[in-house]
C-alpha positions in Angstrom: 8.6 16.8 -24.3 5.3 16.2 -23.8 4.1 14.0 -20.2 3.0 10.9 -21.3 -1.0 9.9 -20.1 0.5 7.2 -17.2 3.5 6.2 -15.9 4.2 2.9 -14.1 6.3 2.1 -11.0 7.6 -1.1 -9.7 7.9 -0.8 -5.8 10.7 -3.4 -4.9 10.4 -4.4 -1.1 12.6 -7.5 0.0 15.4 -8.6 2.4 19.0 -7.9 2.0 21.9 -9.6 2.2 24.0 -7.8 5.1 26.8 -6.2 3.5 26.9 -8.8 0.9 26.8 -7.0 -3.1 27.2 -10.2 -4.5 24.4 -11.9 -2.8 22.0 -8.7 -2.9 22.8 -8.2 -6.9 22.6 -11.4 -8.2 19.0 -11.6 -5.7 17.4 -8.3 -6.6 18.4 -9.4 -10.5 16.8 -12.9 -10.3 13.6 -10.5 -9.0 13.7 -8.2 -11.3 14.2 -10.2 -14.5 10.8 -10.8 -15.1 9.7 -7.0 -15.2 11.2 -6.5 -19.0 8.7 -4.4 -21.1 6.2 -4.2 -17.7 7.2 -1.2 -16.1 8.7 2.6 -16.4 10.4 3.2 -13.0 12.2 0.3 -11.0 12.7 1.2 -7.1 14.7 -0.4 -5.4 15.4 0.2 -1.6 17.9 2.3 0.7 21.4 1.2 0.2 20.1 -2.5 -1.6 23.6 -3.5 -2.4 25.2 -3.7 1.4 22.3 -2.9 3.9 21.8 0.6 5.7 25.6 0.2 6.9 28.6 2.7 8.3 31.1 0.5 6.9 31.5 3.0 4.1 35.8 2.5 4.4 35.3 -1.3 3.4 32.0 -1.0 1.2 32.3 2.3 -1.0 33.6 2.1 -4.6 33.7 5.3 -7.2 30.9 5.4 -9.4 30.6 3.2 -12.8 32.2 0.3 -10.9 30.4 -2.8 -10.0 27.0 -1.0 -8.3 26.8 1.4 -11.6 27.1 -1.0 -14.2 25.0 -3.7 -12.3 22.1 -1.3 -12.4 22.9 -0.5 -16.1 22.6 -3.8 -16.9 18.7 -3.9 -15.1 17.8 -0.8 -16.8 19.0 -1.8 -20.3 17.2 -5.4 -19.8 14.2 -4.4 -18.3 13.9 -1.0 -20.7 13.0 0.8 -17.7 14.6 3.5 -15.4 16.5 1.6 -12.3 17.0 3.9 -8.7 18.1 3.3 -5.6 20.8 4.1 -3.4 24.4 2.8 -2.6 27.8 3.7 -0.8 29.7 5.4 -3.4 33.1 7.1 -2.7 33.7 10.8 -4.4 37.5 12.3 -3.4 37.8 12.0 0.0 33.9 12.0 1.0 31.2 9.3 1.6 27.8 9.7 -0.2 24.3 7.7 0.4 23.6 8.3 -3.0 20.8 7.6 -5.0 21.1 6.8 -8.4 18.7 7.4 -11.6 19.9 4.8 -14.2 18.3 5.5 -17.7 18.0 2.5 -19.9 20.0 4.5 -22.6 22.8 4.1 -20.1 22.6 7.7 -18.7 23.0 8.2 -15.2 21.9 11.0 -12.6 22.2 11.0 -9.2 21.3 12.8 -5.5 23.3 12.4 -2.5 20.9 12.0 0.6 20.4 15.4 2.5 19.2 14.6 5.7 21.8 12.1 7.3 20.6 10.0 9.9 22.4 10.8 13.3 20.9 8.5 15.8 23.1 6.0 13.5 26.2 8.3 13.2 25.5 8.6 10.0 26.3 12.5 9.6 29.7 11.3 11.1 30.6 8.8 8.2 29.0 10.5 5.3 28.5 13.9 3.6 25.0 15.2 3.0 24.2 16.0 -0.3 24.2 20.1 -1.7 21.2 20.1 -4.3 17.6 18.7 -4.6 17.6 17.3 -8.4 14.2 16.6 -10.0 14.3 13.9 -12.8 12.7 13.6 -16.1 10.4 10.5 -16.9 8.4 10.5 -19.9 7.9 14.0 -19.4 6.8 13.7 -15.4 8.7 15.2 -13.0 9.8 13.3 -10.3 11.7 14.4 -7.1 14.4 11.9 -5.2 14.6 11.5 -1.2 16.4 9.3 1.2 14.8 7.7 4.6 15.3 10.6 7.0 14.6 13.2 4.9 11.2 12.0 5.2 10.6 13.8 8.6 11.9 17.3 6.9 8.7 18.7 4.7 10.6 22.1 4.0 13.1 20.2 1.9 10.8 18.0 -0.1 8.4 21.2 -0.8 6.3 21.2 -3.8 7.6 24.7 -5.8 4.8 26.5 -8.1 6.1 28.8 -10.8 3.2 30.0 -13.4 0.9 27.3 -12.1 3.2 24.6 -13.1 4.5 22.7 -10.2 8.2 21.8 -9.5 7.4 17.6 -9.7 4.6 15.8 -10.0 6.0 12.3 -7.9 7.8 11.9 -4.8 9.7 8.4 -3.7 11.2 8.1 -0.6 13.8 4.7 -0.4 14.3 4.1 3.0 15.8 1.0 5.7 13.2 2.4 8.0 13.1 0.2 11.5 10.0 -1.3 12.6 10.1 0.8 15.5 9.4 3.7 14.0 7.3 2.7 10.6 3.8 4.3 12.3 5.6 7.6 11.6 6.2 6.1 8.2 2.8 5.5 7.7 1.7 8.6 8.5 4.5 10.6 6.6 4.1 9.4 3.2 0.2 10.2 2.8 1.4 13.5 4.3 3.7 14.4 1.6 1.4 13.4 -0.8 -1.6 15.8 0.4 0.8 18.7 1.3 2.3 19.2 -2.2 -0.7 18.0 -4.5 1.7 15.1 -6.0 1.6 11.4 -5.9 3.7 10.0 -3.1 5.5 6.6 -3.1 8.1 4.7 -0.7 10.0 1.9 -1.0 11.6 -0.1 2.2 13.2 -2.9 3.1 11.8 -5.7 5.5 13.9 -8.9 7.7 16.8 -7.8 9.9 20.3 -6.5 9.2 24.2 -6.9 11.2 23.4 -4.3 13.8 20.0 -6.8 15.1 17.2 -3.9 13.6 14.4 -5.1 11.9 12.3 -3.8 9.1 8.6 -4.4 8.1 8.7 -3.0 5.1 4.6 -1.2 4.7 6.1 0.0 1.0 3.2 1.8 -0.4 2.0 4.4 -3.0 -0.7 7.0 -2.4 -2.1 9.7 -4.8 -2.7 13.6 -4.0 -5.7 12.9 -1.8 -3.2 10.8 0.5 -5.4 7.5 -0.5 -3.8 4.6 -1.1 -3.0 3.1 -4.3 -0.3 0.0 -3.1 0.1 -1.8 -0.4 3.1 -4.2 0.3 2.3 -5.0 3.3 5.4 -6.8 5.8 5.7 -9.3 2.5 9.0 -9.9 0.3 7.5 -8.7 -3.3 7.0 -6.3 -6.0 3.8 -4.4 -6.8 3.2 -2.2 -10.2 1.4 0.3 -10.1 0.2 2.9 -12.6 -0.1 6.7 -12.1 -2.3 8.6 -14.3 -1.0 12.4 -15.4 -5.1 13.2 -16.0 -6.4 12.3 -12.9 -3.4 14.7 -11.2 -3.9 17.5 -13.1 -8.1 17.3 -12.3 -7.1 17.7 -8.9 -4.6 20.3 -9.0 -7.6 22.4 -10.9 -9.9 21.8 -8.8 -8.5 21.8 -5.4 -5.1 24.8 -6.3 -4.1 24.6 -3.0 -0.6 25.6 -3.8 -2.4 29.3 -4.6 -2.5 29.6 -0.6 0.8 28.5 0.4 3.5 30.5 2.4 6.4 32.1 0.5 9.9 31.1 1.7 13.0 30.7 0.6 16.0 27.6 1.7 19.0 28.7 2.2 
């Protein structure tokens, strides 16, 4: 399959209702209704249907239940890809799992590697064993979750043949206003280290715990300059990668040629 010339990607920053799925679905589908035929990629943010909660005992549910089919629904309307993350229950385990909601119905997902300890999360949940990358109209597109934003070894770009290993990277996130300069400065940085687009997608107001969030969603290309903004406000933004543009780049700037071998374990 062939990678199509452009690719578009609605960023989705907004409040959430605090551990409310009700509330947050029928909200985010009020939102998204309007994006039908407009767009190829849908983000939405960190844990949208609860808030970036530990209640995982009272909030979970097995996949294909309410959270599943919900997104479904959005991908089947809109005729776009749906992602984002939720609390989904798997045995005996806990995921933060990101979901990749075709519009045909079929459904991938990654379980978030890099659990956030400062919030006990790495006590409630289990980290996820494998990095997928997914298939969009033939780009390649890798998955991450909030903190594994500060870990560059696990969002590395891989070259085999010349041919890289994705050519996107989205990080959803509830990342705290305390914190977002590091946010800022991250997400360019992925974007210039592995000669791919970058994009992140978080949440702004306050949740249960009293943390707030500013949001500063934004997309950037492989120079690390800036393509969206969101600023601190509750909207969507569109915007459209181009495969041509990327692939210039990589040829003239092969980067990748220089880097160090290693292997993760």
């Amino acid at each position: 399959m062939g990678r199509s010339p452009e690719i578009r990607i609605s960023l989705v920053q907004t409040d959430l209702h605090w551990q409310d799925k009700t509330a947050n679905l029928a909200m985010l589908e009020e939102k998204i209704w309007g994006l039908k035929g407009k767009t190829d990629l849908i983000v939405l943010p960190e844990m949208f249907p609860t808030g970036f909660s530990m209640e995982a005992s009272t909030l979970a549910e097995p996949m294909n239940l309410m959270v599943c089919k919900w997104m479904k629904q959005m991908a089947a309307h809109t005729k776009a890809t749906v992602t984002g993350s939720a609390i989904i229950s798997e045995g005996q385990k806990y995921f933060n799992r990101l979901l990749w909601v075709n519009p045909d119905g079929y459904t991938e997902h990654y379980d978030k590697r890099h659990l956030f300890r400062m919030a006990n999360e790495d006590k409630i949940f289990s980290p996820g064993p494998k990095l997928p990358i997914f298939n969009l109209k033939g780009w390649e597109i890798c998955p991450q979750v909030c903190y594994d934003l500060r870990f560059p070894v696990w969002s590395r770009n891989i070259w085999e043949n010349g041919v890289a290993s994705y050519d996107v990277i989205f990080y959803i996130a509830s990342w705290p206003a305390a914190r977002v300069s590091a946010w800022d400065a991250l997400l360019p940085a992925r974007a210039i280290e592995n000669l791919s687009y970058s994009l992140g997608v978080n949440r702004i107001g306050s949740d249960g715990n009293g943390i707030s969030y500013v949001g500063h969603s934004a997309a950037y290309d492989f120079r690390g300059e800036k393509l969206a903004d969101l600023g601190e406000k509750d909207q969507i933004q569109t915007v459209t990668l181009s495969a041509q543009k990327l692939e210039v780049f990589r040829e003239k700037f092969p980067a990748w040629k220089d880097a160090d071998d290693f292997t993760v374990l």
